[in-house]
C-alpha beads as a LAMMPS data file, in Angstrom:
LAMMPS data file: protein, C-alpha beads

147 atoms
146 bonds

1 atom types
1 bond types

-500.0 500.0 xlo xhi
-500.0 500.0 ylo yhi
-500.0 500.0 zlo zhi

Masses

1 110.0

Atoms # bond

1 1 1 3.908 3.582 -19.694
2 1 1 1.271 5.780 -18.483
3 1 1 1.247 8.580 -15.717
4 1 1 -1.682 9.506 -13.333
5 1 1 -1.871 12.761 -11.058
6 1 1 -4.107 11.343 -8.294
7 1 1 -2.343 10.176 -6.661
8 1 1 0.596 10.616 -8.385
9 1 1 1.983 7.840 -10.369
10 1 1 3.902 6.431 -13.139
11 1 1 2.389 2.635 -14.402
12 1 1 4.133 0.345 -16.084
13 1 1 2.044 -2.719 -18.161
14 1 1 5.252 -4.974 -18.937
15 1 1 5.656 -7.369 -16.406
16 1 1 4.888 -11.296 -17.768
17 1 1 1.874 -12.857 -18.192
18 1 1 1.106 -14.459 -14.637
19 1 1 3.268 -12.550 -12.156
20 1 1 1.403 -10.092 -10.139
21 1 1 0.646 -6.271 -9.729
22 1 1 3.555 -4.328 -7.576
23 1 1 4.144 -0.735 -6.576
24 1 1 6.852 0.821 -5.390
25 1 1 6.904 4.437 -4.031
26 1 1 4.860 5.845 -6.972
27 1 1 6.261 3.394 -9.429
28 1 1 3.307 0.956 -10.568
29 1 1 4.275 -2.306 -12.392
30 1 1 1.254 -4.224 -13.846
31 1 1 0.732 -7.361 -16.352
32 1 1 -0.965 -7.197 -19.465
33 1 1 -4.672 -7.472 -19.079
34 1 1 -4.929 -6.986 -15.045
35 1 1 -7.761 -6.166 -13.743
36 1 1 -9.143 -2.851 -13.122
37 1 1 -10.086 -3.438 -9.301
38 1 1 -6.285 -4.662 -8.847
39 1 1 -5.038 -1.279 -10.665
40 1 1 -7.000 0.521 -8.014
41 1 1 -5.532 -1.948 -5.509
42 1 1 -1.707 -0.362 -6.330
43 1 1 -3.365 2.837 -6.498
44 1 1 -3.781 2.681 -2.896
45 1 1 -0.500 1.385 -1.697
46 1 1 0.558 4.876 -3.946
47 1 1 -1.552 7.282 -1.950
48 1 1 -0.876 5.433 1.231
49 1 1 3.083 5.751 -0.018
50 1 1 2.742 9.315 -0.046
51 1 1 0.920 9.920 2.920
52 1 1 3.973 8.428 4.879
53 1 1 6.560 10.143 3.112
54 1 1 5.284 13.448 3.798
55 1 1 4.183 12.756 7.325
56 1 1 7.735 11.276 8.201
57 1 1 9.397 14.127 6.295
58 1 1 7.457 16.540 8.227
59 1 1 8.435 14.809 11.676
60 1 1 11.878 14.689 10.194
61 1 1 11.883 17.972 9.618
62 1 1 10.430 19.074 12.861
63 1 1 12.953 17.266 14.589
64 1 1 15.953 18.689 13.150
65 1 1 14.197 22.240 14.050
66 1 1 15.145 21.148 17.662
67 1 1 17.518 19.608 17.661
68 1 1 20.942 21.055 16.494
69 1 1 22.754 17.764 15.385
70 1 1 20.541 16.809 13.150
71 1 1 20.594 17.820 9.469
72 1 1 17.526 19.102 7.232
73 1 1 19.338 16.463 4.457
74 1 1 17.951 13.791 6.977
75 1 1 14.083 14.264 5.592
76 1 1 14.992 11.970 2.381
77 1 1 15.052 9.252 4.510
78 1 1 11.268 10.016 4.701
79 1 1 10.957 8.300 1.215
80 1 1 12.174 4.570 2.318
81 1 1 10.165 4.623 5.460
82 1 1 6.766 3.057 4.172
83 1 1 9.047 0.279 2.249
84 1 1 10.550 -0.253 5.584
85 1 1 7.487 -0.499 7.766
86 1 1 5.769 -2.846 5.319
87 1 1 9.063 -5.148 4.563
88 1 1 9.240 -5.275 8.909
89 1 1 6.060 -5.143 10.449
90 1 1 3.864 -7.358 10.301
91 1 1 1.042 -5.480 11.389
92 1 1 1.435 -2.926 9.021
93 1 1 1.726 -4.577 6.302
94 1 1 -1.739 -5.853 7.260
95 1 1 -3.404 -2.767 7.755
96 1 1 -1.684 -1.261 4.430
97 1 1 -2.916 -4.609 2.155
98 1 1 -6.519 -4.793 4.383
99 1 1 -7.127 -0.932 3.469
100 1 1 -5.734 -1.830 -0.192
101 1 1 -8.267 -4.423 -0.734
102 1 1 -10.672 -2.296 0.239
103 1 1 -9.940 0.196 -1.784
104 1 1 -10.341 -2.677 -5.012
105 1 1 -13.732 -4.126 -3.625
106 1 1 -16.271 -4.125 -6.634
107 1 1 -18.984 -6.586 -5.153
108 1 1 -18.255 -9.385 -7.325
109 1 1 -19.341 -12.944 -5.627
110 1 1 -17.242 -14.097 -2.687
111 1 1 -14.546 -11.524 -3.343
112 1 1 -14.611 -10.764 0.251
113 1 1 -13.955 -14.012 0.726
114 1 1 -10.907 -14.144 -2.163
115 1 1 -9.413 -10.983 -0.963
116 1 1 -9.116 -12.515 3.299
117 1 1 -8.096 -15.515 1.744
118 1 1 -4.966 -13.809 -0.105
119 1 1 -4.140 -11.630 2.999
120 1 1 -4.097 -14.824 5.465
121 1 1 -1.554 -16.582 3.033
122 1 1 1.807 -17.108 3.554
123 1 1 2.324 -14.500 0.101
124 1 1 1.806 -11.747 3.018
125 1 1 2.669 -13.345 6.143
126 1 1 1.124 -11.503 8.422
127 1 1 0.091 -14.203 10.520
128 1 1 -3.735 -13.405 10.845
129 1 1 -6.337 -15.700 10.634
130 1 1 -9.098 -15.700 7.302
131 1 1 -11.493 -14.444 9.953
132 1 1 -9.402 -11.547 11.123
133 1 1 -8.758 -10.244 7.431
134 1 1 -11.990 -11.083 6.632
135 1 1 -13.236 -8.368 9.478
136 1 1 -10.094 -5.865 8.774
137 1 1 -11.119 -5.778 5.184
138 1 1 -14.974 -5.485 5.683
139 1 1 -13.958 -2.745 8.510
140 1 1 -11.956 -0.662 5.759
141 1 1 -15.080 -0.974 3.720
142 1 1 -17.150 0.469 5.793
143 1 1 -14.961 3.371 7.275
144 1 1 -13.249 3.815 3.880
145 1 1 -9.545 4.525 6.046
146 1 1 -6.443 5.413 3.971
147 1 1 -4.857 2.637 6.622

Bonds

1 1 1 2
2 1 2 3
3 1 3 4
4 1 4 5
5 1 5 6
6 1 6 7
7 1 7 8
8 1 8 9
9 1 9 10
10 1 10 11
11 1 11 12
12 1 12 13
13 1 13 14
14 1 14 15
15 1 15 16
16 1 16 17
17 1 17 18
18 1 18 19
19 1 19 20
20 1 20 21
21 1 21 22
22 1 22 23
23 1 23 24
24 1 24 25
25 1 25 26
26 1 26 27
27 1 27 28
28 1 28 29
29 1 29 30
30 1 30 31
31 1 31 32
32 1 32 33
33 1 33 34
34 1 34 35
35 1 35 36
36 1 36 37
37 1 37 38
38 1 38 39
39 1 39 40
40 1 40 41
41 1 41 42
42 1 42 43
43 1 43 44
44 1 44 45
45 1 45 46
46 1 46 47
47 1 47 48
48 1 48 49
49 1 49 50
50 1 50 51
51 1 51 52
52 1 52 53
53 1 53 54
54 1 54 55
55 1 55 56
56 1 56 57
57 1 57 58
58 1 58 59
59 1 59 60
60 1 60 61
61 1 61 62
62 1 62 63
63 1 63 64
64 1 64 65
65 1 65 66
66 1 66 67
67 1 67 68
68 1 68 69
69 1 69 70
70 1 70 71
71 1 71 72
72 1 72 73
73 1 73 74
74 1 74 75
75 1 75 76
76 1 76 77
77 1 77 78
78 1 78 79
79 1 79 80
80 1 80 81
81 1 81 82
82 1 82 83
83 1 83 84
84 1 84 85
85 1 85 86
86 1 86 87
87 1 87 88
88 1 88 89
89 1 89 90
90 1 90 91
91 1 91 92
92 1 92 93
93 1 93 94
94 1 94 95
95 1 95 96
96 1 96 97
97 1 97 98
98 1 98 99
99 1 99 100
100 1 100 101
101 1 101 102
102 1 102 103
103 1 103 104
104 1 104 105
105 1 105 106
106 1 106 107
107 1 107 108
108 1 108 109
109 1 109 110
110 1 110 111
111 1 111 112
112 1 112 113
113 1 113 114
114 1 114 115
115 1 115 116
116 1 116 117
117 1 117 118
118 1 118 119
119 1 119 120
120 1 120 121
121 1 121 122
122 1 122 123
123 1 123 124
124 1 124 125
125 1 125 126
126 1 126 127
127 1 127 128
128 1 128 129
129 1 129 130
130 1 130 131
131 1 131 132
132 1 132 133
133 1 133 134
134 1 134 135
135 1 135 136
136 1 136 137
137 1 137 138
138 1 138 139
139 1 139 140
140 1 140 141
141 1 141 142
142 1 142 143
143 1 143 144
144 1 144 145
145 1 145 146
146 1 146 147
């Protein structure tokens, strides 16, 4: 187990030989051996995981300024929000893995190709075209957005 402070995170190297890299919240799970671009991959969904929580907890928290009914206790809900936007939409779970590749992109031969290749399969379905993630990753590249 290791921790990191940007962006905050606590990685885990036990999963089996095979399976591949996860994160949840600020929880990172990794294989033995994975690659570094990958790490930085997980990275990613971490900072992009704590952009949303504190945006939604601050428009939680706004909102029960307001209004009266609502408690303050409702801005811990802001912590399941990015699991629930990536588990539901479609289309954000494509921005969020697009921007995530990205964020990995070392230059290595056809990795461009490799990376829209794994976002077009059905282990994402987002139901975009190798084209499409092809230009949504090079796009991220070149504006370097958090999503």
């Amino acid at each position: 187990m290791k921790a990191q402070t940007r962006p905050p995170a606590v990685i885990f190297e036990r999963r089996p030989r095979g399976t591949t890299g996860k994160s949840a919240a600020f929880v990172v799970m990794l294989p033995h051996n994975y690659p570094a671009k990958m790490l930085t991959h997980e990275l990613h969904h971490v900072k992009q995981w704590w952009t949303v929580t504190i945006l939604s907890a601050a428009v939680i928290f706004a909102f029960a300024s307001f209004v009266p009914l609502v408690s303050y206790y409702a801005m811990f809900l802001s912590v399941g929000v990015m699991g629930a936007l990536y588990r539901f939409a479609a289309w954000f779970r494509f921005i969020a893995e697009a921007s995530a590749y990205a964020a990995g992109f070392t230059d290595e031969p056809n990795e461009l190709g490799e990376y829209a290749n794994a976002l077009s399969s059905s282990l994402y379905s987002t139901g975009k075209t190798f084209d499409e993630c092809k230009r949504a990753i090079a796009l991220r590249l070149y504006t370097g957005k958090l999503f």
